[in-house]
LUMMI-452085 format. One line per field, with one value per residue: residue in one letter; x, y, z of N, C-alpha, C, O in turn. Coordinates in Angstrom, 1 decimal, decimal comma, always signed. Example, Ala and Ser with C-alpha at 12.3 -4.5 7.8 and 13.67 -1.06 7.14 Angstrom:
<zamis>
residuo <- a	s
n.px <- +13,2	+12,8
n.py <- -5,7	-2,2
n.pz <- +7,8	+7,1
ca.px <- +12,3	+13,7
ca.py <- -4,5	-1,1
ca.pz <- +7,8	+7,1
c.px <- +13,2	+12,9
c.py <- -3,3	+0,0
c.pz <- +7,8	+7,9
o.px <- +14,2	+13,4
o.py <- -3,3	+1,1
o.pz <- +8,5	+8,0
</zamis>
This chain:
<zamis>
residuo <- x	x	x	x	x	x	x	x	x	x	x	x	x	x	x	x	x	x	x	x	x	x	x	x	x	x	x	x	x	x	x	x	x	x	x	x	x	x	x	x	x	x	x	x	x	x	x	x	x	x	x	x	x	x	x	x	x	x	x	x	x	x	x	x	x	x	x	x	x	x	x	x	x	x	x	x	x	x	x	x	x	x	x	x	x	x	x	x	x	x	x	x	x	x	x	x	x	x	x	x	x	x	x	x	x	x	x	x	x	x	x	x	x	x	x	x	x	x	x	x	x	x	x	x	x	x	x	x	x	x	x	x	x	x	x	x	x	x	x	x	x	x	x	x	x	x	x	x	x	x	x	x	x	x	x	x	x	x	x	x	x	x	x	x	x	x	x	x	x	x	x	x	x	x
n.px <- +135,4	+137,2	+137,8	+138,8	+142,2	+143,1	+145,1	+147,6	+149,2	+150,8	+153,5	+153,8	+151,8	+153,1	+155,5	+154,4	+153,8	+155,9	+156,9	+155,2	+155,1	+157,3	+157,6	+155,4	+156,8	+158,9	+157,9	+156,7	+159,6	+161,0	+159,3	+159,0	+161,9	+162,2	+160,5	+161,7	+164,4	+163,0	+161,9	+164,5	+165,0	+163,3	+161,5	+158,9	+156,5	+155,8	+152,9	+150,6	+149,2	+145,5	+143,6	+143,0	+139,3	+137,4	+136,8	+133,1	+131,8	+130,2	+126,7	+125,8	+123,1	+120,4	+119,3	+116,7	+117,1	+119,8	+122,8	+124,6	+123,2	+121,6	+122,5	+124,1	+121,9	+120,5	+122,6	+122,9	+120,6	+120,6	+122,2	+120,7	+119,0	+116,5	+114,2	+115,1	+113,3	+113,8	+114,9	+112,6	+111,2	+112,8	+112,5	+110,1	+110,0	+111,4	+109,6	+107,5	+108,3	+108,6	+106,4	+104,9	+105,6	+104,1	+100,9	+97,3	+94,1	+92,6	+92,5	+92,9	+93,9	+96,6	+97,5	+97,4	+99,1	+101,7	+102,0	+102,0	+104,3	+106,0	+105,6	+106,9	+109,6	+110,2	+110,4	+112,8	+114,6	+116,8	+118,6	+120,4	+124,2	+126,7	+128,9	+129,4	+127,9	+128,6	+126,5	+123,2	+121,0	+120,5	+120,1	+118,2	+115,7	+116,1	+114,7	+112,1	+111,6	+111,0	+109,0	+106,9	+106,3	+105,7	+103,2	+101,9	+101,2	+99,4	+97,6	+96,3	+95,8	+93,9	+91,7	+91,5	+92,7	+92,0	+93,3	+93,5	+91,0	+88,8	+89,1	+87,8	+85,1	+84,9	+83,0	+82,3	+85,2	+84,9
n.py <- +199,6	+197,2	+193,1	+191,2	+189,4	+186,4	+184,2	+181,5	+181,0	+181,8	+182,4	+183,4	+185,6	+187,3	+187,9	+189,3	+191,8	+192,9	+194,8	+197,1	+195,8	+196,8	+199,4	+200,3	+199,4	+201,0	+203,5	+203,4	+202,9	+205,4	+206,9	+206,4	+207,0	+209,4	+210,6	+209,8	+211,4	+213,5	+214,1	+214,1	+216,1	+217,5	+218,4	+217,0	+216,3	+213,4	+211,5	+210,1	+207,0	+206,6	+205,7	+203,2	+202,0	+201,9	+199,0	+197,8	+197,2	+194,2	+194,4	+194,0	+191,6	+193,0	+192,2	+191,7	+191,6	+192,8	+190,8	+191,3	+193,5	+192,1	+190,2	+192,2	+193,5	+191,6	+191,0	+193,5	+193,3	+191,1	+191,8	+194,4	+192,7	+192,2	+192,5	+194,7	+197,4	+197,4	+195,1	+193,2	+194,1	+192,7	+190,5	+189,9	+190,4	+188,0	+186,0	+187,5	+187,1	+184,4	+183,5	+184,3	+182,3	+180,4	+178,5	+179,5	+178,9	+180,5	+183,6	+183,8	+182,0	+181,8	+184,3	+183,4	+181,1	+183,0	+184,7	+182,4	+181,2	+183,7	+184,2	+182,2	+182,6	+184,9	+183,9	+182,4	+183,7	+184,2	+182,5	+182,5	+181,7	+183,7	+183,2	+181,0	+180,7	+182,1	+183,7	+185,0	+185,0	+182,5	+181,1	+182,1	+182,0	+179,3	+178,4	+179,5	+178,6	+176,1	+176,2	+177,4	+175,2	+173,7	+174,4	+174,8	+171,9	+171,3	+173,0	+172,2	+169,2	+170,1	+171,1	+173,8	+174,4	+174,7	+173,3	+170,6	+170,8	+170,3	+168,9	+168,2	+170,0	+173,9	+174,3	+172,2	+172,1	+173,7
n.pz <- -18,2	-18,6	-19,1	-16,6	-17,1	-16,9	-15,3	-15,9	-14,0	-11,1	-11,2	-14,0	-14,0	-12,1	-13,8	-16,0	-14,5	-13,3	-13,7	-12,7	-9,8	-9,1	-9,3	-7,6	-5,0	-5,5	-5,0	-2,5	-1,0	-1,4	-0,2	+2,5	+2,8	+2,8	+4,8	+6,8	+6,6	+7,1	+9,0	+10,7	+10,8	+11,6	+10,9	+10,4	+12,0	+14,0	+13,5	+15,3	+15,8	+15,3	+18,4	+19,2	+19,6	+22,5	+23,9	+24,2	+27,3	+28,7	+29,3	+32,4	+33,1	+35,5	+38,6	+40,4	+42,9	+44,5	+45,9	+47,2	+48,5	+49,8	+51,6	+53,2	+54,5	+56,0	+57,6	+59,1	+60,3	+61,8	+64,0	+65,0	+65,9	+65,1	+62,3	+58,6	+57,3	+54,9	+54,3	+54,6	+52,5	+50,2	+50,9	+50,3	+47,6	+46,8	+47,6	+46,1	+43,4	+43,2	+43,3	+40,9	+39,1	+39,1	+37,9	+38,9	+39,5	+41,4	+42,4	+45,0	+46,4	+45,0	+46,5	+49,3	+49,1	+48,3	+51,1	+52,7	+52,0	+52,7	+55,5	+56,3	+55,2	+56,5	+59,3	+59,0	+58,0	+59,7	+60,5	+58,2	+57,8	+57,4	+57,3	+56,6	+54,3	+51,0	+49,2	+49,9	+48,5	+47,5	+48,9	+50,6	+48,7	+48,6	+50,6	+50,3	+48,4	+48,6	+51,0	+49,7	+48,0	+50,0	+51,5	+49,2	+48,6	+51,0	+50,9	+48,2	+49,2	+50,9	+49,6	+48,9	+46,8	+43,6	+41,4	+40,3	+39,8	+42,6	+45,6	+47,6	+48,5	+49,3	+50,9	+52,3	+53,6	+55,3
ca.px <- +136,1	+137,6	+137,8	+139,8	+142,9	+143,2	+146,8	+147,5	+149,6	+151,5	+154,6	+152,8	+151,2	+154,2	+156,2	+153,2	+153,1	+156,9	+157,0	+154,2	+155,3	+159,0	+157,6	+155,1	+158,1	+160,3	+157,5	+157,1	+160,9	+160,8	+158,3	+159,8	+163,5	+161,4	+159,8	+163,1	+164,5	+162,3	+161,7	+165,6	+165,5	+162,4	+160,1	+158,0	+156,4	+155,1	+151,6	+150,1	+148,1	+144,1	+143,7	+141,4	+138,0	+137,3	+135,7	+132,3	+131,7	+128,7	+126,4	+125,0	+121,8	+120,3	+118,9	+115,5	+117,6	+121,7	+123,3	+125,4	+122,6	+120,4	+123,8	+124,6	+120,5	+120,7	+123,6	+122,6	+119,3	+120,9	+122,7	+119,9	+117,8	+114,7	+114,4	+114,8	+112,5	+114,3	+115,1	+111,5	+110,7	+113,2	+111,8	+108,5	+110,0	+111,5	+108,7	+106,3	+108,4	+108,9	+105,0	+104,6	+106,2	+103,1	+99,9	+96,5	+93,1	+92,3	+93,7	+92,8	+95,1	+98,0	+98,0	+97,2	+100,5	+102,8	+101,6	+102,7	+105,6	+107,0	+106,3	+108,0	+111,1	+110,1	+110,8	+114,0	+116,1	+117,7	+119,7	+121,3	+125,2	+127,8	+130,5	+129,1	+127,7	+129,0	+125,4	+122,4	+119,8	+119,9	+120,0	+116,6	+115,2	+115,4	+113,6	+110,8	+110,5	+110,0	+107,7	+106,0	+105,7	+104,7	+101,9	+100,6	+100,6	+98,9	+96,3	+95,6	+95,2	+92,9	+90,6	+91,5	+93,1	+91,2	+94,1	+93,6	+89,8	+88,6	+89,1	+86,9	+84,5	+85,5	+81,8	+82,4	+86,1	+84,3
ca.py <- +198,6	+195,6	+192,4	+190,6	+188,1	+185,1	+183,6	+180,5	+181,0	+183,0	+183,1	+184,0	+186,9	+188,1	+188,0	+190,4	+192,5	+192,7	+196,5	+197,5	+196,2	+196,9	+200,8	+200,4	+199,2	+202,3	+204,4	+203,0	+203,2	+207,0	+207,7	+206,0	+207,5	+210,9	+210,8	+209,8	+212,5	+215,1	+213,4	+213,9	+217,5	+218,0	+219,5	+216,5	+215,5	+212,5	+211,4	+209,1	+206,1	+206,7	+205,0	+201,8	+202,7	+201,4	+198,4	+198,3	+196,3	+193,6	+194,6	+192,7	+191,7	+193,8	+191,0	+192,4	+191,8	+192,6	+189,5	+191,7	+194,1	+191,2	+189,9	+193,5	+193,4	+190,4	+190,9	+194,4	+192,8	+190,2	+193,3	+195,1	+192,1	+192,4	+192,6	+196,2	+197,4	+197,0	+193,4	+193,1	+194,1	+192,4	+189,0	+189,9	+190,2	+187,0	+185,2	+187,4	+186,8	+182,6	+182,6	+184,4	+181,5	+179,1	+179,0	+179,2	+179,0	+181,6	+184,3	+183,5	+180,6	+182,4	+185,1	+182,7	+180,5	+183,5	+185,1	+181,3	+181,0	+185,1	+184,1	+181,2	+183,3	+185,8	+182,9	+181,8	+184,5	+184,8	+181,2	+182,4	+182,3	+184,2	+182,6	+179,5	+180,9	+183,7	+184,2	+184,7	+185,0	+181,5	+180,5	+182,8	+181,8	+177,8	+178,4	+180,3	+177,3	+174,8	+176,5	+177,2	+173,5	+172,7	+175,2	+174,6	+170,8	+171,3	+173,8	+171,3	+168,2	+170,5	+171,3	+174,8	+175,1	+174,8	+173,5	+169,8	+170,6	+170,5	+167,3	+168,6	+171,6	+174,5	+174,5	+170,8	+171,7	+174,6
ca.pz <- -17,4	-18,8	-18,3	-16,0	-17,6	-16,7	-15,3	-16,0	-13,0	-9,8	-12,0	-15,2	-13,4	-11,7	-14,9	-16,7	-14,0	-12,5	-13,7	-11,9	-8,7	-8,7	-9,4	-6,2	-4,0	-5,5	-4,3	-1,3	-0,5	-1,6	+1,1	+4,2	+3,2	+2,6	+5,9	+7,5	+6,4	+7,4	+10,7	+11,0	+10,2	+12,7	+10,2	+10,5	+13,5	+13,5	+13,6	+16,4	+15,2	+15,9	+19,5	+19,1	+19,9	+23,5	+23,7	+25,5	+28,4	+28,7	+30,1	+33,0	+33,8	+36,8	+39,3	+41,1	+44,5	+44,4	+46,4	+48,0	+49,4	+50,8	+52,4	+54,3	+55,2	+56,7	+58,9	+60,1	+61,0	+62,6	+64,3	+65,5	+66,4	+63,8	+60,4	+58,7	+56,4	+53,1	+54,0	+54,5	+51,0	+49,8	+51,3	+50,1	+46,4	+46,3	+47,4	+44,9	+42,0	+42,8	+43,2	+39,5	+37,7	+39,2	+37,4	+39,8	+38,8	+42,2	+43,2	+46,9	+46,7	+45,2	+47,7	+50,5	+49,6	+48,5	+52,2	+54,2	+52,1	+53,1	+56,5	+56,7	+55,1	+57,8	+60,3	+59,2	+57,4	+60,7	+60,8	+57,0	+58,0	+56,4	+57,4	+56,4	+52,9	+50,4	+48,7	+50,5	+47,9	+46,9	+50,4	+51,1	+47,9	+48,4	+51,8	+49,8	+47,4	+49,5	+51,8	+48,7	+47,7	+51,1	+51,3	+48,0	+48,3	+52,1	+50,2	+47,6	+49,9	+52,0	+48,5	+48,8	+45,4	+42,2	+40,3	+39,3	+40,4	+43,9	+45,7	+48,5	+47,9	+50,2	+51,9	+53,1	+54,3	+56,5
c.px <- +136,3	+137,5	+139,1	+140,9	+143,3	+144,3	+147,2	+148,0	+150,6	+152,6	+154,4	+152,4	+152,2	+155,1	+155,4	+153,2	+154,3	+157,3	+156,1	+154,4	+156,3	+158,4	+156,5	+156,3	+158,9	+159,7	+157,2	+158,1	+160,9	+160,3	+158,9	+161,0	+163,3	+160,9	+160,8	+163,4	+164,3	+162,1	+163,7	+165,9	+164,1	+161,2	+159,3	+157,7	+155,1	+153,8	+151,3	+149,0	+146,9	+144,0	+142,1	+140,1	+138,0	+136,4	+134,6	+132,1	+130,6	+128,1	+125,4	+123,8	+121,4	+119,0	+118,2	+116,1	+118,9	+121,7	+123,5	+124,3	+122,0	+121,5	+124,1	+122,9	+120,5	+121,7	+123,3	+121,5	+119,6	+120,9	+121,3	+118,6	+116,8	+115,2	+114,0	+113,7	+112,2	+114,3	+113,4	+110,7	+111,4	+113,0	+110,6	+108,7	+110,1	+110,5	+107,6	+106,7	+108,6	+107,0	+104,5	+104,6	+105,0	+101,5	+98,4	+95,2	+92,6	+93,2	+94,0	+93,9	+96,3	+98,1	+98,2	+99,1	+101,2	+102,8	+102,5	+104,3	+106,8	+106,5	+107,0	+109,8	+111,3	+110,7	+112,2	+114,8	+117,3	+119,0	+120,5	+123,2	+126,3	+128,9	+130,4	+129,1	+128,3	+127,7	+124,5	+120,9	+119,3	+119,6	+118,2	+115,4	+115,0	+114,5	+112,6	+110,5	+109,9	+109,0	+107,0	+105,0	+105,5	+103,6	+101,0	+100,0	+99,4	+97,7	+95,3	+95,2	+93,6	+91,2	+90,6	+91,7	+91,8	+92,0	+94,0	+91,8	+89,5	+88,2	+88,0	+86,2	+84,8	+84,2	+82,0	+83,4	+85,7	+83,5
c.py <- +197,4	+194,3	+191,7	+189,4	+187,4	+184,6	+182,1	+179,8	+182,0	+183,7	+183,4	+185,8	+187,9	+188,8	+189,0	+191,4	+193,5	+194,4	+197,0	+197,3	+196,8	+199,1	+201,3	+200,1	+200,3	+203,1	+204,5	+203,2	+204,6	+207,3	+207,8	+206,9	+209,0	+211,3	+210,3	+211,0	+213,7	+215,1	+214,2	+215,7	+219,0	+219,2	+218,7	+216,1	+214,3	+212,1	+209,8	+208,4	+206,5	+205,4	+204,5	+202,3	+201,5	+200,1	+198,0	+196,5	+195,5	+194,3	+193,6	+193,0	+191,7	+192,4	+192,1	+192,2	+191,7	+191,7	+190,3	+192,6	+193,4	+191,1	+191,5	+193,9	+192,4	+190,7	+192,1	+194,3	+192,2	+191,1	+194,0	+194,1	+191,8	+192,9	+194,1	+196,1	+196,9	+195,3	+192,7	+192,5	+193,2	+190,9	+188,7	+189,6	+189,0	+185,9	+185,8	+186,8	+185,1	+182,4	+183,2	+183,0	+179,9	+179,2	+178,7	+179,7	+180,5	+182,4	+184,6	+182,9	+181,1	+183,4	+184,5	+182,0	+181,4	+183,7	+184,3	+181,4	+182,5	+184,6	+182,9	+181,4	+184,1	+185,1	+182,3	+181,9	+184,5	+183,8	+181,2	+182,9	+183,0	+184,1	+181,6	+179,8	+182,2	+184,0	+184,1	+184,9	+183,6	+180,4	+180,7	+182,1	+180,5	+177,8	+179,1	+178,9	+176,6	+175,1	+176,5	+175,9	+172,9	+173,4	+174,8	+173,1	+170,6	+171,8	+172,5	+170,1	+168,7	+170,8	+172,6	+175,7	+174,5	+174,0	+172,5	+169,8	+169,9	+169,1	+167,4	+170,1	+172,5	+174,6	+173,6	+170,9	+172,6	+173,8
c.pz <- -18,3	-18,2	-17,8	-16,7	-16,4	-16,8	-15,0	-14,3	-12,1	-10,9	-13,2	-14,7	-12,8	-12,9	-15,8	-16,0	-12,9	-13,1	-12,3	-10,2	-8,1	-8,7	-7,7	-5,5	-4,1	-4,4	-2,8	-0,5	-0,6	-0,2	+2,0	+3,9	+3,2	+4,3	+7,2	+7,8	+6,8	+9,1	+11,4	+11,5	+11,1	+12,0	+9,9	+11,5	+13,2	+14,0	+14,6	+15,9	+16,2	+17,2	+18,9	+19,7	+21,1	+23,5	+24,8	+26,2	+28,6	+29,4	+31,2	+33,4	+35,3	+37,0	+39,7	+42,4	+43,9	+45,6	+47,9	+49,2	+50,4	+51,6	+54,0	+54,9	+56,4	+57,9	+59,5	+60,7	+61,9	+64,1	+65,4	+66,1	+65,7	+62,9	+59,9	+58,2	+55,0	+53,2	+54,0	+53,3	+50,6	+50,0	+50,3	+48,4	+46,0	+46,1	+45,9	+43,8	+41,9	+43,0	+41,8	+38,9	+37,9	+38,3	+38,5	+38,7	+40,0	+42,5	+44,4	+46,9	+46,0	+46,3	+48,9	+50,4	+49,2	+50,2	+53,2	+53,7	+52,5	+54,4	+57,3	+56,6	+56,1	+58,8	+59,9	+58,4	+58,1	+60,3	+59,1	+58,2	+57,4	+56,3	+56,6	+54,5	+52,1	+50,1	+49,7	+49,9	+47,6	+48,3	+51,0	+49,9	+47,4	+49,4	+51,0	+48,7	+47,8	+50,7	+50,9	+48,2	+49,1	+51,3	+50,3	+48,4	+49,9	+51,5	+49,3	+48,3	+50,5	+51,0	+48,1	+47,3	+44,6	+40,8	+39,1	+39,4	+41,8	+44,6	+47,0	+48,2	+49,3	+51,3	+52,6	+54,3	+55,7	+57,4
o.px <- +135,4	+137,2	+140,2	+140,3	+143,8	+144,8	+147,2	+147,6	+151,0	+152,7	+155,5	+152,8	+152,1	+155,4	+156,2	+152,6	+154,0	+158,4	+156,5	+154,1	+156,4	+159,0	+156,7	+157,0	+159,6	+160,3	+157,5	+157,9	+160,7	+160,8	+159,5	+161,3	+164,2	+161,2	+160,6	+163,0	+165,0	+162,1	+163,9	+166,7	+164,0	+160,5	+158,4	+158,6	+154,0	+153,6	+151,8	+148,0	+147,1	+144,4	+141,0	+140,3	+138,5	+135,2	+134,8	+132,2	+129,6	+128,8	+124,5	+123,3	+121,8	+118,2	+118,6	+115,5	+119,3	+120,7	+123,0	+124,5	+121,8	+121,6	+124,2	+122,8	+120,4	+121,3	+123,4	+121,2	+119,1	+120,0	+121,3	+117,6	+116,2	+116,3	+113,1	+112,9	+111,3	+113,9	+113,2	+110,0	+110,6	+113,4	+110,3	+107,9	+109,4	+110,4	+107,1	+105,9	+108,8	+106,4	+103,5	+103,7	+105,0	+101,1	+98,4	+95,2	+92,2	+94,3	+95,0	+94,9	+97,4	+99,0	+99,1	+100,0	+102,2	+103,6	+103,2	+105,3	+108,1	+107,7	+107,5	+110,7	+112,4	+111,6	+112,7	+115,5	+118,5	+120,1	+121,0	+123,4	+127,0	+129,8	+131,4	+129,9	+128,4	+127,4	+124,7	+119,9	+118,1	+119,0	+117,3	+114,3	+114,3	+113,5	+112,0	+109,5	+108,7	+108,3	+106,3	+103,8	+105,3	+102,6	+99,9	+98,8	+98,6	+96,7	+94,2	+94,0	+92,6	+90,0	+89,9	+91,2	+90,8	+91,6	+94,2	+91,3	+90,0	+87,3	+87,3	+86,8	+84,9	+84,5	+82,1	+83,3	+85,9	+83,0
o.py <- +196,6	+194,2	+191,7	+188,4	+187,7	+184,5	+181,7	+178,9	+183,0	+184,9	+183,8	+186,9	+189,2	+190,0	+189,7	+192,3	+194,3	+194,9	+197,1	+198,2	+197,1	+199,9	+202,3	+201,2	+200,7	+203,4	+205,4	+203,6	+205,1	+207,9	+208,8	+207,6	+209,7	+212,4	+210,6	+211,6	+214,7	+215,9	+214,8	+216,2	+220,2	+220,1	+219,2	+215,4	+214,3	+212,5	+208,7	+209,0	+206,7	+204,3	+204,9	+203,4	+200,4	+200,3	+197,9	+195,3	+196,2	+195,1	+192,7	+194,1	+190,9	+191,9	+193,2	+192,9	+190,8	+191,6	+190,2	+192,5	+193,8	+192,0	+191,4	+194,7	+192,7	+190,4	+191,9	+195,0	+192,5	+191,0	+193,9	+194,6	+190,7	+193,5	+194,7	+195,2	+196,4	+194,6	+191,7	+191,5	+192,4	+190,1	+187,6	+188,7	+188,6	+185,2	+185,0	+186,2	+184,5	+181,3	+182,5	+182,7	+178,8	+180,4	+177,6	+180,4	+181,6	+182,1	+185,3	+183,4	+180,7	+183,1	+184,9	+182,1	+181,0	+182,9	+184,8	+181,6	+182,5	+184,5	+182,8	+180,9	+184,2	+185,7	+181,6	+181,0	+184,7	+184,3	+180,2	+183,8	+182,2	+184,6	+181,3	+179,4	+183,3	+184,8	+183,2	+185,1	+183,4	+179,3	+180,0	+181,6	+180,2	+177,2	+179,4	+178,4	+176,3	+174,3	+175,5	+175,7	+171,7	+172,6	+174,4	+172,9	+169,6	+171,0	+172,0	+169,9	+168,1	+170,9	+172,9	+176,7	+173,9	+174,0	+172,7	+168,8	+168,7	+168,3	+166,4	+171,1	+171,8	+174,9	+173,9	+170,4	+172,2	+174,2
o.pz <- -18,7	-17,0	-18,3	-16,9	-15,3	-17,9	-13,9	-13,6	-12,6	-11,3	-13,6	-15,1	-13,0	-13,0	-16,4	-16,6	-12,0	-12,7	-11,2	-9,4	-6,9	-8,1	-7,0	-5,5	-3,2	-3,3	-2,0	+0,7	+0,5	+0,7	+2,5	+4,9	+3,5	+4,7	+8,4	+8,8	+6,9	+10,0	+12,5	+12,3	+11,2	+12,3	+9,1	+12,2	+12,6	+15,2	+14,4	+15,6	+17,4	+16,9	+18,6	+20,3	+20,9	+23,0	+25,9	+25,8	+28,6	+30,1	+30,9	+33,8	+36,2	+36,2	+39,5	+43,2	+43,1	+46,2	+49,0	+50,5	+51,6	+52,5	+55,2	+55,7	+57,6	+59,1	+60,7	+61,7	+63,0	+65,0	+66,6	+66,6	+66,0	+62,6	+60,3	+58,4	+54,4	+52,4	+53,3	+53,0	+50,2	+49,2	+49,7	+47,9	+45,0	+45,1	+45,1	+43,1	+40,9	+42,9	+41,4	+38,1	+37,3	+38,2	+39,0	+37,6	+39,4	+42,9	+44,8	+47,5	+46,6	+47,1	+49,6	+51,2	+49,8	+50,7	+54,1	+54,4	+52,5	+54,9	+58,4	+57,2	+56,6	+59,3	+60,8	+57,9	+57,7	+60,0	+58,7	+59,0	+56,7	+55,5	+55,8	+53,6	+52,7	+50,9	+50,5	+50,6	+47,5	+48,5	+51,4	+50,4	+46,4	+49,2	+52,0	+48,5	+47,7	+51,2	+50,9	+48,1	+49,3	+51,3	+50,3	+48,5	+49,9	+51,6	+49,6	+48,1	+50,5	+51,5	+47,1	+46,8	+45,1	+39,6	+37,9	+39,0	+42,0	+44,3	+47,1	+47,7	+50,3	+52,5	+53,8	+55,4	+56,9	+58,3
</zamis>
C-alpha cells in the first residue's frame, strides 16, 4: 500500500483523476442502458429492494395493576353490590406495594398500618366515579396514601411505632 497524495486542492484532484471518473460514469451508464434493455426484452426481471427490517416496538413497562382492569372491577362490583375477588386482591396490592416504599423498625406496625390503610380502601372504592374520572388507580391509590399517613402518624402519636423511638412505651399505652 502506498501512501496517500496530498491535493493542494478539489480542482487539483479532479484534474489528476478526471480519467478515472469519466471511465466510472461510462460504466455506470453501460449498466443502466444494459439493464434497460433486457428489462425491455423481458429476460430480466427485476429485483425487489430488501424490505427494511421492521422496526421493534417499545416495550412498555407491565404495571402490577392494568388501569383498565381495576376500572372494569370496579364497575362490575359496583354492579353486583360487593367487591369481587380480584378487585379485592387488587386493593390489597396497592396498599402492599405503597406500604413497601416505607421503612419500619417492626413488623407489627407495618402490617397493622398496611391492614387500616386496605380497609379504609375497602370502605371507599365504592364512591370511585367513572364518569367523573378515566383512571382509577391513581384515584384508589391516593386514598391508600393518605390513609396510610393518617394511620401511621395516629400509630406514632399513640407510641406504637418504633420509628423515631417510642414516645410512649407500649406497656404504659396498655
Amino acid at each position: 500500500m502506498g501512501r496517500k497524495k496530498i491535493y493542494n486542492s478539489k480542482k487539483e484532484y479532479y484534474e489528476l483523476n478526471k480519467e478515472k471518473f469519466r471511465e466510472n460514469a461510462r460504466k455506470n451508464y453501460l449498466k443502466k442502458k444494459l439493464i434497460k434493455q433486457l428489462k425491455k426484452e423481458n429476460k430480466i426481471i427485476s429485483i425487489p429492494k430488501p424490505e427494511p427490517k421492521p422496526k421493534k416496538e417499545p416495550v412498555k413497562k407491565r404495571s402490577y395493576i392494568n388501569d383498565i382492569d381495576l376500572k372494569y372491577e370496579i364497575i362490575l362490583s359496583k354492579g353486583k353490590g360487593y367487591a369481587t375477588k380480584k378487585l379485592k386482591l387488587m386493593l390489597y396490592k396497592i396498599c402492599y406495594r405503597l406500604n413497601e416504599k416505607f421503612y419500619y423498625t417492626n413488623d407489627d406496625d407495618r402490617y397493622d398500618i398496611m391492614m387500616d390503610s386496605y380497609v379504609d380502601v375497602m370502605r371507599k372504592w365504592i364512591g370511585y366515579n367513572e364518569i367523573k374520572y378515566n383512571k382509577a388507580l391513581p384515584y384508589i391509590t391516593e386514598i391508600a396514601k393518605r390513609s396510610h399517613a393518617n394511620h401511621f402518624n395516629i400509630s406514632k402519636s399513640k407510641g406504637m411505632t418504633n420509628f423515631d423511638g417510642p414516645i410512649v412505651s407500649i406497656n404504659e399505652w396498655y
